[in-house]
C-alpha positions as CSV (number, residue, x, y, z in Angstrom):
1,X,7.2,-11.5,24.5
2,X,9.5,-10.3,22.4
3,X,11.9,-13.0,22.4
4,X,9.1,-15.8,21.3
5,X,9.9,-16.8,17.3
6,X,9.0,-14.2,15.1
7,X,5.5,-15.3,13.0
8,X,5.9,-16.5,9.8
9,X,3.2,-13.7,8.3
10,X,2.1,-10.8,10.4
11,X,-0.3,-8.7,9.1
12,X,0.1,-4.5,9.6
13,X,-3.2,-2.9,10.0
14,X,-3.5,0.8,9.5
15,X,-6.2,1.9,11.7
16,X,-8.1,5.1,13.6
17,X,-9.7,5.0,16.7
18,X,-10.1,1.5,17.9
19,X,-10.4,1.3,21.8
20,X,-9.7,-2.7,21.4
21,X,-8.1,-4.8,18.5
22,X,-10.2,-7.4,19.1
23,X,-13.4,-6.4,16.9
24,X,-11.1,-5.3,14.5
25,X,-9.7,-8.3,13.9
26,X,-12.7,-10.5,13.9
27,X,-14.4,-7.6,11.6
28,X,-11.3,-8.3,9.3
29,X,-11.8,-12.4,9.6
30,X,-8.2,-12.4,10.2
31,X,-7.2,-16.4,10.5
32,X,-5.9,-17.5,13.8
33,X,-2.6,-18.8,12.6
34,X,-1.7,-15.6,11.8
35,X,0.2,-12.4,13.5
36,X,-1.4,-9.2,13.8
37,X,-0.1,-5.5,14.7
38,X,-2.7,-2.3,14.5
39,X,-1.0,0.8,14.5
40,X,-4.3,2.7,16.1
41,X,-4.1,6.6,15.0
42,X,-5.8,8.7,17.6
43,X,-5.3,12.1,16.2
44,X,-7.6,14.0,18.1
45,X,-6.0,12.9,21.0
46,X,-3.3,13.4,23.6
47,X,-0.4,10.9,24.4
48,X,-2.3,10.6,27.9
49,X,-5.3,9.7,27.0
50,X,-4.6,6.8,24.3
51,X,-6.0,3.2,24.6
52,X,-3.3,1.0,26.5
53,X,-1.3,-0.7,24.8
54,X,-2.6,-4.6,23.9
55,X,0.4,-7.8,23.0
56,X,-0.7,-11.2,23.7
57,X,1.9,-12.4,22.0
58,X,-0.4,-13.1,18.7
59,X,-2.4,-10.0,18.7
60,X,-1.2,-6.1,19.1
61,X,-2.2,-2.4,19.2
62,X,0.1,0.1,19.5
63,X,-2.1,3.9,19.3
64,X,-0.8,7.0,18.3
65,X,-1.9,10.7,18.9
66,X,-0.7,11.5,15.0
67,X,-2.3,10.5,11.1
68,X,-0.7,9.9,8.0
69,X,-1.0,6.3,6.2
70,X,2.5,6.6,5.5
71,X,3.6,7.3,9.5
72,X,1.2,4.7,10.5
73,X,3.0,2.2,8.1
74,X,6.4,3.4,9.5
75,X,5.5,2.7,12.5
76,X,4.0,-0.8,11.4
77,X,7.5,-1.6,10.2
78,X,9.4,-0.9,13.1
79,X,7.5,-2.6,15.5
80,X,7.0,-5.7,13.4
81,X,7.9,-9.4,14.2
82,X,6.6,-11.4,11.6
83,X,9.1,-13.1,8.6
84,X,6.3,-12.1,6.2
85,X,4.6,-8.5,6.5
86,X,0.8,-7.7,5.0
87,X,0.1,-4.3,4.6
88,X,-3.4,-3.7,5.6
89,X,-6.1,-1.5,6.2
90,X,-9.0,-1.7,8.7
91,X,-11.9,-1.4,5.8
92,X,-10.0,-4.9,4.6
93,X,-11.2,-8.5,5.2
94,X,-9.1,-11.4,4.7
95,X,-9.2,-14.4,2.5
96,X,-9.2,-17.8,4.9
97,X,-6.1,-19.4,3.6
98,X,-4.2,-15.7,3.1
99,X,-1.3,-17.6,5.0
100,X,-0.9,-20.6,2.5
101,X,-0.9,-18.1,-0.5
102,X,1.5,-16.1,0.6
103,X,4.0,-19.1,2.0
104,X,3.3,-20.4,-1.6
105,X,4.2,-17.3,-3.4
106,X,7.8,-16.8,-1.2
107,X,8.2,-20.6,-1.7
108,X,7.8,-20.1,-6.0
109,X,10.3,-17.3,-5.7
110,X,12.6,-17.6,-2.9
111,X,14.6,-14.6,-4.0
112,X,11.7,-12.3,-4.0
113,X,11.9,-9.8,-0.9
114,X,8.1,-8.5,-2.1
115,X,5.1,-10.1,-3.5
116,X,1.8,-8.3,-4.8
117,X,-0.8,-10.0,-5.0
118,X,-4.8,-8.7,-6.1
119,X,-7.5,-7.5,-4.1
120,X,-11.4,-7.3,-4.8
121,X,-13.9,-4.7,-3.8
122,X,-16.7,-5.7,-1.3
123,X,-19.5,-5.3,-3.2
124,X,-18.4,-6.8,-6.4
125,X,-17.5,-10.3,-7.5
126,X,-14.5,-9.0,-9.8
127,X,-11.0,-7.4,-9.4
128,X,-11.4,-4.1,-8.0
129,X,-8.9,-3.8,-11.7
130,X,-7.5,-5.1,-14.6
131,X,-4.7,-7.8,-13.7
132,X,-2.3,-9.8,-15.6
133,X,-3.7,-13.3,-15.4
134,X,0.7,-14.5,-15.3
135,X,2.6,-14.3,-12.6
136,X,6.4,-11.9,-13.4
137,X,8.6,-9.9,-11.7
138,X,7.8,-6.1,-11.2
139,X,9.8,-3.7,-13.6
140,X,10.4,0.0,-12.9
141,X,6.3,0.6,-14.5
142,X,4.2,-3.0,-12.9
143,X,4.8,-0.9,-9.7
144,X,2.5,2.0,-10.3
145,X,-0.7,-0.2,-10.4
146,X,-0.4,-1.8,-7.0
147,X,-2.6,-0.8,-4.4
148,X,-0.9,-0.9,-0.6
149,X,-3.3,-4.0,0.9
150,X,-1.4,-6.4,-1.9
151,X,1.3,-5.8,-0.7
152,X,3.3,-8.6,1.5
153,X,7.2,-7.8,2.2
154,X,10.0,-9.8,3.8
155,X,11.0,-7.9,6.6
156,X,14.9,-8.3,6.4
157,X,14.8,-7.7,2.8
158,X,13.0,-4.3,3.8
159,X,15.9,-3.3,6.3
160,X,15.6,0.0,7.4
161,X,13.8,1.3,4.5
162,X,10.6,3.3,5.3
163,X,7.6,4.8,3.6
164,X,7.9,8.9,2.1
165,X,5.6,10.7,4.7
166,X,5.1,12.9,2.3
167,X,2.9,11.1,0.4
168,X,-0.1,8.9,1.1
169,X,-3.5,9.5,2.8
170,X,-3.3,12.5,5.4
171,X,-1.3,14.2,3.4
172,X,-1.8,17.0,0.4
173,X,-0.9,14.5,-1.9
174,X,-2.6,11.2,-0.7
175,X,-1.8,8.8,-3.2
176,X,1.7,6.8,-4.3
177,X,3.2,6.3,-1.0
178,X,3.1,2.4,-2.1
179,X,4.3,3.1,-5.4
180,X,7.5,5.2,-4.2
181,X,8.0,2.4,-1.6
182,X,8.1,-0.2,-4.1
183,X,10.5,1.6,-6.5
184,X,13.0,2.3,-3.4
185,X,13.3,-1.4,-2.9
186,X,13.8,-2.0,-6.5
187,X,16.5,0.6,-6.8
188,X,18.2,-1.2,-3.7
189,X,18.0,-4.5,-6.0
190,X,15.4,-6.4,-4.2
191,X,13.9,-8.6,-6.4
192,X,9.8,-7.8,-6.2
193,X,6.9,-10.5,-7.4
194,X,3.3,-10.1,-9.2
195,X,1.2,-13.5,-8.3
196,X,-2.8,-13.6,-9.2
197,X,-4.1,-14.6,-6.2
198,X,-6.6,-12.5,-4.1
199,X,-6.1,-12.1,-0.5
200,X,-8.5,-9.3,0.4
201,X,-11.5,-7.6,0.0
202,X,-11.9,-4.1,0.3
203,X,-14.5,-2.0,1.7
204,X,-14.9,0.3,-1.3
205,X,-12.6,1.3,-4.2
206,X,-8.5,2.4,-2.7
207,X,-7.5,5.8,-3.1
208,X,-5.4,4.6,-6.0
209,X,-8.6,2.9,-8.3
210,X,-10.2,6.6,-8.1
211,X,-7.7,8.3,-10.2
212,X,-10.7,9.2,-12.4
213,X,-9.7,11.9,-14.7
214,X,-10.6,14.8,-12.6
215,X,-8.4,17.3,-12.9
216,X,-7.7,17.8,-8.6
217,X,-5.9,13.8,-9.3
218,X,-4.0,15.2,-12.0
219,X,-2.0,17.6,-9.8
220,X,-1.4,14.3,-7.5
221,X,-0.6,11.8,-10.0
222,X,2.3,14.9,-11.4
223,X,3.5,14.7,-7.7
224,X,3.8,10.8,-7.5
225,X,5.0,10.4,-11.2
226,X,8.0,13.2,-10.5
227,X,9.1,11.4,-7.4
228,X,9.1,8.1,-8.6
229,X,10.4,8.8,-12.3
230,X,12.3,12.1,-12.0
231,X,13.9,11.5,-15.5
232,X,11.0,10.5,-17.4
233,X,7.7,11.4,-16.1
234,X,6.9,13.1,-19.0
235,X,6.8,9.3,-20.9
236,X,4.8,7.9,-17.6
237,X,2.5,10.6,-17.9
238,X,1.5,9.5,-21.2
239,X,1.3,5.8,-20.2
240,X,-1.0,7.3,-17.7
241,X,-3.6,9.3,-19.4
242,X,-3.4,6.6,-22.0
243,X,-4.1,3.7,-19.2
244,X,-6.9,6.0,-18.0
245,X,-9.1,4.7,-21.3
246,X,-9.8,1.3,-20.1
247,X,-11.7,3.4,-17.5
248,X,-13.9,4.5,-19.5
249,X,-12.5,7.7,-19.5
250,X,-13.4,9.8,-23.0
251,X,-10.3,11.2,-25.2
252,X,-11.1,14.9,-24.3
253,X,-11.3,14.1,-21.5
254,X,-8.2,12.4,-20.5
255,X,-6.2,15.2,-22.9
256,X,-7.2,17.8,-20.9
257,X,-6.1,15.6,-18.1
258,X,-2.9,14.9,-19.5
259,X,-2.4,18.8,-20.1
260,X,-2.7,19.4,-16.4
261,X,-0.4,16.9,-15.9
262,X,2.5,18.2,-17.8
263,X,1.6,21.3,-16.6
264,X,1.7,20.9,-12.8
265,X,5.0,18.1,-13.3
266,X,6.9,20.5,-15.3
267,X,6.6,23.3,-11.9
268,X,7.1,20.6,-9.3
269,X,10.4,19.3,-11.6
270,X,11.4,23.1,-11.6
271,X,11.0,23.4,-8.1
272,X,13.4,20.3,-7.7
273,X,16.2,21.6,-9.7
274,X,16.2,25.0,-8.1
């Protein structure tokens, strides 16, 4: 089926042990116009005993003895057929007309070869964070506050980039995989869009919205900050603790936060330059 028209939006779905994709995607409200891979991480398993593989042409599972948000997202990307590409996660439900706001959003910025858009928390009526209420084009900082399932990319503007595998759930520093994803394509001069538009819910606050001032994050945020601004995390760090006071976060708190973070980002940036 591979030689049918490739979908104009697909949606990637990073999941674990599914034996089926199909109460997946009805769990996930997933409209029927629209595409749908799972990348099904069985990592407890064995290559020979994996669910089989599922394509009806709209709907696909491809399983995997392996984890790793990041390898599963790989993995999404070079099996994908859609135009448009929704990063997703199995705890995620879609918004009914997710397919018109995203053609909309490519259509207002034909040049764009990403869009982010917002997502909301299950439980809650508001943003699962603060958003700018404007739509602009993501700078070399907007990218740090998006969370993976806003993410939609245009799969030729995407090429053969890939996700850092070192980096993102399943790993020892599971946060920023989206981040460093979004500043590769930016440094490859692909043009990368903010729109206010929700097109999920989420089961639960991301890994990224719990980056809550305890000092265990700040080793990971030192790791994420190095890799994505090697010249000048020291000035992201501060933008950091200082963004961490709309969280509620108190002063002493977030210094001795901060403190950690220079502390752990100055070893990792020795480590680098060795």
């Amino acid at each position: 089926m591979s030689d049918q028209p490739a979908p104009p939006l697909e949606i990637l779905v990073a999941a674990m042990r599914q034996q089926s994709p199909w109460p997946l995607v009805e769990r996930m409200a997933i409209p029927e116009e629209v595409a749908v891979l799972v990348i099904n991480q069985c990592p407890d398993g064995s290559e020979g005993d994996l669910p089989a593989d599922v394509d009806d042409g709209r709907v696909r599972m491809r399983s995997f003895a392996e984890r790793g948000i990041s390898r599963s997202r790989n993995r999404a990307l070079d099996l994908a057929r859609g135009r448009r590409l929704l990063l997703a996660d199995e705890d995620c439900t879609m918004v009914s007309d997710v397919a018109a706001i995203v053609e909309r959003a490519f259509a207002r910025d034909p040049a764009a070869g990403g869009v982010t858009f917002q997502h909301r928390i299950e439980q809650g009526e508001v943003p699962s964070r603060r958003y700018r209420r404007r739509s602009f084009r993501h700078g070399r900082f907007s990218i740090v506050r998006v969370a993976s399932v806003e993410i939609v990319l245009d799969r030729e503007a995407v090429g053969d980039l890939r996700f850092d595998e070192r980096f993102g759930l399943g790993t020892s520093c599971p946060i920023g995989e989206e981040n460093l994803f979004l500043g590769a394509l930016r440094r490859r001069g692909v043009p990368l869009r903010y729109i206010p538009e929700v097109v999920c819910t989420h089961r639960g606050a991301t890994r990224s919205d719990r980056i809550d001032g305890r000092l265990e994050t700040a080793d990971e945020v030192a790791a994420l900050l190095v890799a994505l601004y090697p010249r000048i995390w020291p000035l992201a760090a501060v933008a950091s603790a200082l963004g961490q006071g709309s969280r509620g976060i108190g002063r002493w708190r977030r210094a001795r936060w901060f403190r950690r973070v220079l502390s752990s980002g100055r070893a990792l940036a020795a480590d680098k330059n060795r």
